[in-house]
Biotite code that builds the C-alpha atoms (Angstrom):
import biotite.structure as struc

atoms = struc.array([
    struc.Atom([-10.521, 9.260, 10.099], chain_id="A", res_id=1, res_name="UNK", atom_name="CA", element="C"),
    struc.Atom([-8.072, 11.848, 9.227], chain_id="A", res_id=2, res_name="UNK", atom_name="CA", element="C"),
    struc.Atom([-5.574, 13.253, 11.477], chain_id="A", res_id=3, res_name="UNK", atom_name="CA", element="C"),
    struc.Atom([-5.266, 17.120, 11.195], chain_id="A", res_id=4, res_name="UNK", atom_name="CA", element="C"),
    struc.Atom([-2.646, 17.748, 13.122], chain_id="A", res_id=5, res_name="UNK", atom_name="CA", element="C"),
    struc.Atom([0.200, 15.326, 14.500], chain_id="A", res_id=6, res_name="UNK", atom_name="CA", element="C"),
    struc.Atom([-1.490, 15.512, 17.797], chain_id="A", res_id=7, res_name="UNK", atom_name="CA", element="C"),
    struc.Atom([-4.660, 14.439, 17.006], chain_id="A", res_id=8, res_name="UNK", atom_name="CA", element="C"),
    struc.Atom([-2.957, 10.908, 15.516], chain_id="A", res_id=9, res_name="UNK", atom_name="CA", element="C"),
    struc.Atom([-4.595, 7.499, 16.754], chain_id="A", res_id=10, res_name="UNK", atom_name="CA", element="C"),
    struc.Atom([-2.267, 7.213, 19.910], chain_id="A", res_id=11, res_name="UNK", atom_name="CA", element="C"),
    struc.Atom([-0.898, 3.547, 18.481], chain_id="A", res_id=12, res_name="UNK", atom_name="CA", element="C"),
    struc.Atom([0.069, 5.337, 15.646], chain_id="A", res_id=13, res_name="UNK", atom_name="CA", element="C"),
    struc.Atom([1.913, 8.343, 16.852], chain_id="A", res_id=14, res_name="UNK", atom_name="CA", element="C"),
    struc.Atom([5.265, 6.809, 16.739], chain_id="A", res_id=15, res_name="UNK", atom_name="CA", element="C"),
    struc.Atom([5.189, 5.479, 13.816], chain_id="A", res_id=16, res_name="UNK", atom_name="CA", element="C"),
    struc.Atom([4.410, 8.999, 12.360], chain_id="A", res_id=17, res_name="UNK", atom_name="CA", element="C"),
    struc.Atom([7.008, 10.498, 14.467], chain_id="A", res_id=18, res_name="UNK", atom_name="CA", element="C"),
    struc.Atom([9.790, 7.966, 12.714], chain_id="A", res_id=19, res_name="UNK", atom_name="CA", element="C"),
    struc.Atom([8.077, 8.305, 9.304], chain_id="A", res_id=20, res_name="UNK", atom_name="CA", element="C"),
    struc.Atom([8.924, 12.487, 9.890], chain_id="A", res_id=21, res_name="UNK", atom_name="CA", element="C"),
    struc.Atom([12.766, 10.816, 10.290], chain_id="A", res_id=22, res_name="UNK", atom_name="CA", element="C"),
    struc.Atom([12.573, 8.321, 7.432], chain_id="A", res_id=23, res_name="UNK", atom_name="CA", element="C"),
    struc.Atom([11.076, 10.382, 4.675], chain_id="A", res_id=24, res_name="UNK", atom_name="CA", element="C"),
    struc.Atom([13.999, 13.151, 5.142], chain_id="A", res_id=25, res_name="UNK", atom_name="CA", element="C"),
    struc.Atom([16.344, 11.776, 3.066], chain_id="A", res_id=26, res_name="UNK", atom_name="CA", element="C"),
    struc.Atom([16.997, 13.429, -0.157], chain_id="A", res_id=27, res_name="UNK", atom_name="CA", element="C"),
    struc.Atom([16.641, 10.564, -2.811], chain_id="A", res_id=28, res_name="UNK", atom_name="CA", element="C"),
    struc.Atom([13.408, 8.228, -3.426], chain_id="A", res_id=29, res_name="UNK", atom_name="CA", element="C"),
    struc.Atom([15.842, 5.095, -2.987], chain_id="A", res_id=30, res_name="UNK", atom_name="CA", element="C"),
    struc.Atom([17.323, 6.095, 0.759], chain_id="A", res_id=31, res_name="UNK", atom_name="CA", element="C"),
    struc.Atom([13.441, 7.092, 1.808], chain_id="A", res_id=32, res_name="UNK", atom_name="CA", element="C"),
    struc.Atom([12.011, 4.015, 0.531], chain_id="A", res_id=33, res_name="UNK", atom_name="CA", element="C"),
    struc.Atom([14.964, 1.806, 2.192], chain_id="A", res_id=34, res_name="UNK", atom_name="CA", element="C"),
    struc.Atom([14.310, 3.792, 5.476], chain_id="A", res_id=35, res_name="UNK", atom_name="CA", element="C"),
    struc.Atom([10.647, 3.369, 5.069], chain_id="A", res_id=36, res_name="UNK", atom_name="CA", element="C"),
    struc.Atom([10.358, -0.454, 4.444], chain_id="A", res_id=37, res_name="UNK", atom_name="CA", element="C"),
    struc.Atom([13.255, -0.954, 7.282], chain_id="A", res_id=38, res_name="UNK", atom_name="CA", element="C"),
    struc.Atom([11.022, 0.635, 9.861], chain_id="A", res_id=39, res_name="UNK", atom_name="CA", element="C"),
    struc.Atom([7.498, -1.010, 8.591], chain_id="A", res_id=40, res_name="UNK", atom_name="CA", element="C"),
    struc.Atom([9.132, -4.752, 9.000], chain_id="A", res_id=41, res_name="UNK", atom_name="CA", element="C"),
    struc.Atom([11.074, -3.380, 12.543], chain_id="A", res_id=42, res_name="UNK", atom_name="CA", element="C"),
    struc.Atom([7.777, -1.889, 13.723], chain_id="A", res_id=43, res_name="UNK", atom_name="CA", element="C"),
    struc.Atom([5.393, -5.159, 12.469], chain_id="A", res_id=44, res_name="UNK", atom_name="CA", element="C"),
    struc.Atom([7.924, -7.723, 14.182], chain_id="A", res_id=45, res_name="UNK", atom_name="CA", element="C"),
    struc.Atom([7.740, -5.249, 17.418], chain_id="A", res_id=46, res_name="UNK", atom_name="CA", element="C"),
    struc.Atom([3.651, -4.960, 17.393], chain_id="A", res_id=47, res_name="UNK", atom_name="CA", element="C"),
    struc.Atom([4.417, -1.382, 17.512], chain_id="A", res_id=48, res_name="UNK", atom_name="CA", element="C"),
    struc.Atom([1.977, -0.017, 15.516], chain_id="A", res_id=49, res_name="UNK", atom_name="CA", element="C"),
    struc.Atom([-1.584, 0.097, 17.449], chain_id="A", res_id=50, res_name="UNK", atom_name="CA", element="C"),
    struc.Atom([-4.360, 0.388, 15.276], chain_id="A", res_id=51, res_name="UNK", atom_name="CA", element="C"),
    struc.Atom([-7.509, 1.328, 16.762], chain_id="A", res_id=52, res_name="UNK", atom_name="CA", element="C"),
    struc.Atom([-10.246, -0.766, 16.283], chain_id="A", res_id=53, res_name="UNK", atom_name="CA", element="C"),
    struc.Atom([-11.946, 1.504, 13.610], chain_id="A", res_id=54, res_name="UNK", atom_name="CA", element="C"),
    struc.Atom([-8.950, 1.291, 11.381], chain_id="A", res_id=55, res_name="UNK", atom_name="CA", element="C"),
    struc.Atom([-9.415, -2.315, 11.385], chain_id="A", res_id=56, res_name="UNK", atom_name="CA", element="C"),
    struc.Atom([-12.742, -3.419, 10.092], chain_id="A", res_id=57, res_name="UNK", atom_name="CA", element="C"),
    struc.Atom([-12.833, -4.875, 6.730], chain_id="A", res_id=58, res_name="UNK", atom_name="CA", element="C"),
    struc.Atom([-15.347, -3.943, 4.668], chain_id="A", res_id=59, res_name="UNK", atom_name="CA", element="C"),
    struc.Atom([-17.840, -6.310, 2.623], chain_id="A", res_id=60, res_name="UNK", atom_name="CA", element="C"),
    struc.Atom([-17.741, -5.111, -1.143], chain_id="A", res_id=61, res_name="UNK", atom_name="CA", element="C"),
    struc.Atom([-14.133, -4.487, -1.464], chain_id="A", res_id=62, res_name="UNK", atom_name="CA", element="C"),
    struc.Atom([-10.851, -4.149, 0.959], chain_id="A", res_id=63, res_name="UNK", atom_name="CA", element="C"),
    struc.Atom([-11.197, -0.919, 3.266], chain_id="A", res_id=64, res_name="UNK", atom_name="CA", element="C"),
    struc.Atom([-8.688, 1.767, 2.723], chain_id="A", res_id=65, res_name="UNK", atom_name="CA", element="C"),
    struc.Atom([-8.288, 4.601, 5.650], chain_id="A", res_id=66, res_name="UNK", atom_name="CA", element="C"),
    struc.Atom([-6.431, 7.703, 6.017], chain_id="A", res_id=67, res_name="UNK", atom_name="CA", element="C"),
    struc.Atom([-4.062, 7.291, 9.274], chain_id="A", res_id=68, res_name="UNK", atom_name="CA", element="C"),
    struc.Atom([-2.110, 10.599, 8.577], chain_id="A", res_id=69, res_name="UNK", atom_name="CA", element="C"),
    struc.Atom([-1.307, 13.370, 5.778], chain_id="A", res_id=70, res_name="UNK", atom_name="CA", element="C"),
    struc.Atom([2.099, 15.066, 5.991], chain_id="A", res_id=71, res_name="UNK", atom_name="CA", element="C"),
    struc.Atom([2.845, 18.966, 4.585], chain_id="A", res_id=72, res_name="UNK", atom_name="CA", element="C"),
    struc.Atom([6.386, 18.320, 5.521], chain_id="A", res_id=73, res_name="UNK", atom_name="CA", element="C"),
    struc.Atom([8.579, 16.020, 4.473], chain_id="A", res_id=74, res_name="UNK", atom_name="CA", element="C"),
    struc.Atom([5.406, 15.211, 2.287], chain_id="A", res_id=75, res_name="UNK", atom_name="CA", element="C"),
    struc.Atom([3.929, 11.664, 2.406], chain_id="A", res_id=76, res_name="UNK", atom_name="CA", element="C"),
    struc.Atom([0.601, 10.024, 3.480], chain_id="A", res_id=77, res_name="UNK", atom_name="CA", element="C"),
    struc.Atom([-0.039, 6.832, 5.939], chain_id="A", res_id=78, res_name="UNK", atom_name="CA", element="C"),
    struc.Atom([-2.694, 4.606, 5.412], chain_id="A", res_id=79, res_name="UNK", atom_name="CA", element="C"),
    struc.Atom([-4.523, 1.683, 6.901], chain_id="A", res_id=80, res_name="UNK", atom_name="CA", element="C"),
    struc.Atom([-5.486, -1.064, 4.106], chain_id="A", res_id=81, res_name="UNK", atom_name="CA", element="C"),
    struc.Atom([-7.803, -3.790, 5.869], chain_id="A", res_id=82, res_name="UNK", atom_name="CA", element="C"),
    struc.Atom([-7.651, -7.199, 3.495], chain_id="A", res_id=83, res_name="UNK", atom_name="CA", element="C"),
    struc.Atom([-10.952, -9.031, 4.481], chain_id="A", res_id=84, res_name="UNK", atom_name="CA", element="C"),
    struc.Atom([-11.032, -13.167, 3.202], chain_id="A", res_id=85, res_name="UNK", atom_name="CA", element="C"),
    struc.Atom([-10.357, -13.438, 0.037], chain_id="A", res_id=86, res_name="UNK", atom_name="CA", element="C"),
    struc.Atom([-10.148, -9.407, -0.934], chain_id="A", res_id=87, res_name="UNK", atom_name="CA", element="C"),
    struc.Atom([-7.714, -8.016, -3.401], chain_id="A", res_id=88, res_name="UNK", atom_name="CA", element="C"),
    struc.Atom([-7.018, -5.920, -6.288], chain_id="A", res_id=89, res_name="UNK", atom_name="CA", element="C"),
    struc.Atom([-6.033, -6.488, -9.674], chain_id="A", res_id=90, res_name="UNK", atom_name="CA", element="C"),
    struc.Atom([-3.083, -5.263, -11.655], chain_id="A", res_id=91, res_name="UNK", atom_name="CA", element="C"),
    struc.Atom([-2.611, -1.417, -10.440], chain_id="A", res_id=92, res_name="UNK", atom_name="CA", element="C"),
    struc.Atom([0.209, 1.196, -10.557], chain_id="A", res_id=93, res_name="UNK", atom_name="CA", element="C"),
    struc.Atom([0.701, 3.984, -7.996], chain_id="A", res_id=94, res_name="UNK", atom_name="CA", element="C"),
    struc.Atom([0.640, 6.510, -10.895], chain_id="A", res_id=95, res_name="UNK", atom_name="CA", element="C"),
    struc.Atom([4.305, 7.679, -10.604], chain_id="A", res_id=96, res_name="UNK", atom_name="CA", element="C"),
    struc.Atom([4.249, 7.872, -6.581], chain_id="A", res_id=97, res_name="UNK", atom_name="CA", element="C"),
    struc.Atom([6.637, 5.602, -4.963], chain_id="A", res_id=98, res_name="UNK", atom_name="CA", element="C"),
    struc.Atom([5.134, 3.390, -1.800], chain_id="A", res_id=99, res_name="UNK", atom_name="CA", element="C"),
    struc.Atom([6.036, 0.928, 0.741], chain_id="A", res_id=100, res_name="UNK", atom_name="CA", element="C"),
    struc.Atom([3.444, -1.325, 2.182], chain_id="A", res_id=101, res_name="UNK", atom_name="CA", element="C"),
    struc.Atom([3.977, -3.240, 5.214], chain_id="A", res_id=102, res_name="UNK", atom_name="CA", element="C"),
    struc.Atom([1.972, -6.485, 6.539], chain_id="A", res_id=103, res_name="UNK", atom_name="CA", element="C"),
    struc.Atom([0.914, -5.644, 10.370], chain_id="A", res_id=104, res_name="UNK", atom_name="CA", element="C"),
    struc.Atom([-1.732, -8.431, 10.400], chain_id="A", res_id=105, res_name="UNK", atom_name="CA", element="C"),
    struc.Atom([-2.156, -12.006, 8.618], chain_id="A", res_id=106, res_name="UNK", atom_name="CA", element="C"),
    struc.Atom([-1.037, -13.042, 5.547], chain_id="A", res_id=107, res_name="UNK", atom_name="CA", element="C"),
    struc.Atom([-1.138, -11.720, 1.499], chain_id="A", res_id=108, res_name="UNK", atom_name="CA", element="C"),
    struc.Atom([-0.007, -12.558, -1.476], chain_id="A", res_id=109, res_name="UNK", atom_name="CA", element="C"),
    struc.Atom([1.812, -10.296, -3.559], chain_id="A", res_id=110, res_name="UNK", atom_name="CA", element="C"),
    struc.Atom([2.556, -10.431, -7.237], chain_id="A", res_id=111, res_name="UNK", atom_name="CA", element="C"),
    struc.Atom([4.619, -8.017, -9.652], chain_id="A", res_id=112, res_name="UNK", atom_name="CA", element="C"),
    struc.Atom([3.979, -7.646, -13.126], chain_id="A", res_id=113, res_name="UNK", atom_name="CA", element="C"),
    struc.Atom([6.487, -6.294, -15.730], chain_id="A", res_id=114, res_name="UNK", atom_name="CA", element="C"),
    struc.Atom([5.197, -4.329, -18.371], chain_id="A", res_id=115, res_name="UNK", atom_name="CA", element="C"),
    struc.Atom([6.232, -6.007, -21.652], chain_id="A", res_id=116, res_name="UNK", atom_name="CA", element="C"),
    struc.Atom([4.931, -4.112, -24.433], chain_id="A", res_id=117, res_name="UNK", atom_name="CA", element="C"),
    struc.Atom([2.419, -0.794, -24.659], chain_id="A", res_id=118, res_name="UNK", atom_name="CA", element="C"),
    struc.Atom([0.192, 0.269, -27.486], chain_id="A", res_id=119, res_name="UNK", atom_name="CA", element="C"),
    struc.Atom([-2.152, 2.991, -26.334], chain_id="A", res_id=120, res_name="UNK", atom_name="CA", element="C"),
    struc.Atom([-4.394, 1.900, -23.717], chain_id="A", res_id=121, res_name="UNK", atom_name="CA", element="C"),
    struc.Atom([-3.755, -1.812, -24.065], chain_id="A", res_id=122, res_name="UNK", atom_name="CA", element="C"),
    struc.Atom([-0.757, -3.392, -22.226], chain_id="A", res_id=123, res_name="UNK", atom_name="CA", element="C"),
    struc.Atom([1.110, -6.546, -22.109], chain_id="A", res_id=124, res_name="UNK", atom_name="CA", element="C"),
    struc.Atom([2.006, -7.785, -18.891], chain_id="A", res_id=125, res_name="UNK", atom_name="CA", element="C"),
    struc.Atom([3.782, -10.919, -17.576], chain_id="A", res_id=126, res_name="UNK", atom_name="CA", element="C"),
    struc.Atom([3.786, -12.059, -13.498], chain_id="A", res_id=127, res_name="UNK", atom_name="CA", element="C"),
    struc.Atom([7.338, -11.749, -12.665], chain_id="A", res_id=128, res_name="UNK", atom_name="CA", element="C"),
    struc.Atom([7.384, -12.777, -8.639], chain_id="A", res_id=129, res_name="UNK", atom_name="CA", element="C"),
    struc.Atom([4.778, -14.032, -5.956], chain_id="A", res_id=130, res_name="UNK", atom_name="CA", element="C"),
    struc.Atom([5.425, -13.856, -2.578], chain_id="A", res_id=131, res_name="UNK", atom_name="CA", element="C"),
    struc.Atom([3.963, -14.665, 0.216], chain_id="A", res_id=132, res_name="UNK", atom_name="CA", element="C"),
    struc.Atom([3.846, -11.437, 2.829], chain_id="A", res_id=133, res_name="UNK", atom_name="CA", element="C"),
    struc.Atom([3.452, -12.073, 6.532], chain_id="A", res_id=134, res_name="UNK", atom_name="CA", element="C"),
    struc.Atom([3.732, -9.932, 9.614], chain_id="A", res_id=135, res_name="UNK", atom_name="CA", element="C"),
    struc.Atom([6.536, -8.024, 8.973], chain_id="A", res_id=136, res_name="UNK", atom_name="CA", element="C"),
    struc.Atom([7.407, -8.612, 5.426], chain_id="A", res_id=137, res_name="UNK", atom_name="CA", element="C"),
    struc.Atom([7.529, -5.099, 3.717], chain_id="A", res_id=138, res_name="UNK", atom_name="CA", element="C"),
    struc.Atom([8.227, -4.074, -0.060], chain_id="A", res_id=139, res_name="UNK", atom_name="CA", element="C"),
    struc.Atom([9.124, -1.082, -2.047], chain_id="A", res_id=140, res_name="UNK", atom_name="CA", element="C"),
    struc.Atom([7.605, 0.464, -4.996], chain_id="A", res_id=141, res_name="UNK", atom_name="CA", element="C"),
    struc.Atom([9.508, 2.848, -7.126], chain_id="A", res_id=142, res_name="UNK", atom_name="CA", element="C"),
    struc.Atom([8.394, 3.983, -10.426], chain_id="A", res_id=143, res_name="UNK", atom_name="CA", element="C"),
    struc.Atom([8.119, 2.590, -13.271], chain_id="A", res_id=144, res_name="UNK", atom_name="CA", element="C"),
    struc.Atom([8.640, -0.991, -11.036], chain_id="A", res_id=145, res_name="UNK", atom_name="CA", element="C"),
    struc.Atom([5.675, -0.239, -9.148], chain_id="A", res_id=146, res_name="UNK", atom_name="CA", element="C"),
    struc.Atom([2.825, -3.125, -11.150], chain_id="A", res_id=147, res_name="UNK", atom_name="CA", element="C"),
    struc.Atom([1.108, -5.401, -8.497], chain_id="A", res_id=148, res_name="UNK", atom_name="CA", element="C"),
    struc.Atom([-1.677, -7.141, -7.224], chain_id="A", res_id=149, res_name="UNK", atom_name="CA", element="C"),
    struc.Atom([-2.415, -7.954, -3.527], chain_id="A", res_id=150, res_name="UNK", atom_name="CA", element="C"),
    struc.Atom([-4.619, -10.272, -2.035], chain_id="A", res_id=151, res_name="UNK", atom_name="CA", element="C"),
    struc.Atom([-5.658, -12.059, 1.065], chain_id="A", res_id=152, res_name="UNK", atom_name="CA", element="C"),
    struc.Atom([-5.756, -15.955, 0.428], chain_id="A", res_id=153, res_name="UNK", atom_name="CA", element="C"),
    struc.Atom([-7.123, -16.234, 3.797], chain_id="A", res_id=154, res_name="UNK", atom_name="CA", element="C"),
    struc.Atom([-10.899, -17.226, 3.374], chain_id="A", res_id=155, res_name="UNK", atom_name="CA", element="C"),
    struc.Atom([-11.419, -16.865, 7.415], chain_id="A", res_id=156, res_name="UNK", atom_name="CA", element="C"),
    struc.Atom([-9.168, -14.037, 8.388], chain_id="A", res_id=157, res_name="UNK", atom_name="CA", element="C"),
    struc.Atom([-8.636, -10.500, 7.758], chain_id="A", res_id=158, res_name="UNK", atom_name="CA", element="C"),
    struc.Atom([-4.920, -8.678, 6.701], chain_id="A", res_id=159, res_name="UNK", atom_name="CA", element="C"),
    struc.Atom([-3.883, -5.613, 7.596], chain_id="A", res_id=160, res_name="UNK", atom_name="CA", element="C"),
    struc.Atom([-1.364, -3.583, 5.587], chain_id="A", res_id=161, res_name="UNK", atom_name="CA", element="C"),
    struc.Atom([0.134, 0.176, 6.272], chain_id="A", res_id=162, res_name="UNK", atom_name="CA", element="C"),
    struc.Atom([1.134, 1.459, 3.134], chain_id="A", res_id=163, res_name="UNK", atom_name="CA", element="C"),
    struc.Atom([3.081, 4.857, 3.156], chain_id="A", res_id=164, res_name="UNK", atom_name="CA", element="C"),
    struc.Atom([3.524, 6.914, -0.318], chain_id="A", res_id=165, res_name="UNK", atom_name="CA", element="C"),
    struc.Atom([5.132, 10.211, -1.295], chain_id="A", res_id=166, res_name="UNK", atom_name="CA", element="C"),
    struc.Atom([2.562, 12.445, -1.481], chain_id="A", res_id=167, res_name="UNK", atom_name="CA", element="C"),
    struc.Atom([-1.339, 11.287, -1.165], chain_id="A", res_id=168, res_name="UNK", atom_name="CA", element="C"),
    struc.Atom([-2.540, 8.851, -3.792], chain_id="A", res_id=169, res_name="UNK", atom_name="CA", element="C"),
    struc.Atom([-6.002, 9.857, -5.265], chain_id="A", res_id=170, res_name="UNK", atom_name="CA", element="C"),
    struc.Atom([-5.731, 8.057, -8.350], chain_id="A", res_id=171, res_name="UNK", atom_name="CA", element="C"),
    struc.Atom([-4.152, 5.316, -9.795], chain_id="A", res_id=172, res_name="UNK", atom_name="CA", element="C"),
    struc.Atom([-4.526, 3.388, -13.236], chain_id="A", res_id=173, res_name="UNK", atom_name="CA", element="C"),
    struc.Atom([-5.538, -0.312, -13.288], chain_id="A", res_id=174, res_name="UNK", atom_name="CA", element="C"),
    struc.Atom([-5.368, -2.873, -16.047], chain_id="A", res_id=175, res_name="UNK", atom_name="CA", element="C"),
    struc.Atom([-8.496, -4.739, -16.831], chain_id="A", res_id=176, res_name="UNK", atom_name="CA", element="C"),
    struc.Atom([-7.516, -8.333, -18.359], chain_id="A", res_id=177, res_name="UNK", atom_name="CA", element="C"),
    struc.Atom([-8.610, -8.717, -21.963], chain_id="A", res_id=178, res_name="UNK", atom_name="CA", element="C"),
    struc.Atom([-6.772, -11.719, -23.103], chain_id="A", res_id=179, res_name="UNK", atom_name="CA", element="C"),
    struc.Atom([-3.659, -13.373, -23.898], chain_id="A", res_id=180, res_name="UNK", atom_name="CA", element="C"),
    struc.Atom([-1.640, -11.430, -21.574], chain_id="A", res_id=181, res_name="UNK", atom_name="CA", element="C"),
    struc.Atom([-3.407, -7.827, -22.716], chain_id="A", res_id=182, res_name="UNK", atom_name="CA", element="C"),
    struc.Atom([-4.657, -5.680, -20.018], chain_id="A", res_id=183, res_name="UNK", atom_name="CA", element="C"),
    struc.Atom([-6.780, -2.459, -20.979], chain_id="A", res_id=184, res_name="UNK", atom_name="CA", element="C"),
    struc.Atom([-5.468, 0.565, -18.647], chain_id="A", res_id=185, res_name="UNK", atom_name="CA", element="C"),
    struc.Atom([-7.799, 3.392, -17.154], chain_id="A", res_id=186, res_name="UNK", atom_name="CA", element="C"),
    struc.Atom([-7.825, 5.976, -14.383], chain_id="A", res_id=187, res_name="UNK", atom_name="CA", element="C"),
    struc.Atom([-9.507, 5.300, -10.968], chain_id="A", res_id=188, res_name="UNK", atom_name="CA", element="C"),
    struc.Atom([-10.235, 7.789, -8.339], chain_id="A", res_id=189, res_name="UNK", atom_name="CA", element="C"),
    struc.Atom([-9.975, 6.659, -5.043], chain_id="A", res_id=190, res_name="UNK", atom_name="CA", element="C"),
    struc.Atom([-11.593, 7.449, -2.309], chain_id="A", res_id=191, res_name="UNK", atom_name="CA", element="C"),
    struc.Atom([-11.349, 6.283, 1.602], chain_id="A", res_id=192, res_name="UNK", atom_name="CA", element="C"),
    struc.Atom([-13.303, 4.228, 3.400], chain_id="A", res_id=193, res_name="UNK", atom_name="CA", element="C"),
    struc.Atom([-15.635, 5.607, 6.250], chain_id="A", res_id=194, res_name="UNK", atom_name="CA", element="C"),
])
């Protein structure tokens, strides 16, 4: 459900695009990401942001991920990340794009990772923080800070996240436990959901 032009945005979601245009201006990754996350948890607390009801079905074999809006200029991408009971990802990177993901619906857990030690393909990680994210809480990730799983505890109710990156995120790597804190990294292409 991709928006071609500004116009042709979900109608909930045209002002949030509008203030994204403002908010990813700035000139360093630190001020956009600050302006970013500030409007996510302002927006969230409001109930501004008005998903239509196709951006919010889950999906059964994995948590749905939908193109809201693609930007030329100032260049970033919005998306709509529906969290359906018990859904999540494992350890993942944004592969050198910053993001900011906001909770618009239910509850997730989030957990960083810091990379302790590399050796090819294999990497050490250790869980640095869990929190728990509810409407309105909203985090930044700037590279190399950016390792993280997400997932919905919930096993009734669905989450809904909008996640906003520099640029549009096709790939990304994940790490694939192996034991005693090793994690073996490789590429995934994403796609979106229908």
């Amino acid at each position: 459900m991709l928006a071609e032009t500004k116009e042709t945005v979900a109608s909930g979601c045209r002002e949030l695009v509008d203030a994204l245009d403002v908010a990813t201006s700035h000139s360093d990754v630190v001020a956009i990401t600050k302006s970013v996350q500030e409007l996510l948890s302002r927006m969230a607390v409001a109930g501004s942001v008005q998903l239509p009801e196709a951006l919010r079905k889950p999906c059964e074999d994995g948590y749905a991920r939908r193109l809201i809006y693609r930007s030329e200029t100032p260049k970033y991408s919005v998306l709509a990340m529906v969290w359906g009971p018990g859904q999540g990802t494992g350890v993942h990177d944004h592969a050198g794009m910053w993001c900011v993901e906001g909770v618009v619906d239910g509850r997730l857990e989030v957990t960083s990772y810091d990379l302790k030690e590399r050796d090819g393909h294999q990497c050490r990680f250790e869980p640095q923080l869990t929190t728990s994210a509810g409407v309105g809480s909203s985090g930044r990730l700037i590279p190399p800070f950016d390792y993280h799983t997400i997932r919905n505890l919930s096993s009734e109710e669905c989450a809904i996240t909008i996640h906003v990156y520099g640029g549009e995120m096709v790939e990304c790597n994940v790490f694939e436990p192996v034991g005693d804190g090793w994690y073996e990294e490789r590429s995934l292409q994403l796609a979106y959901t229908a």
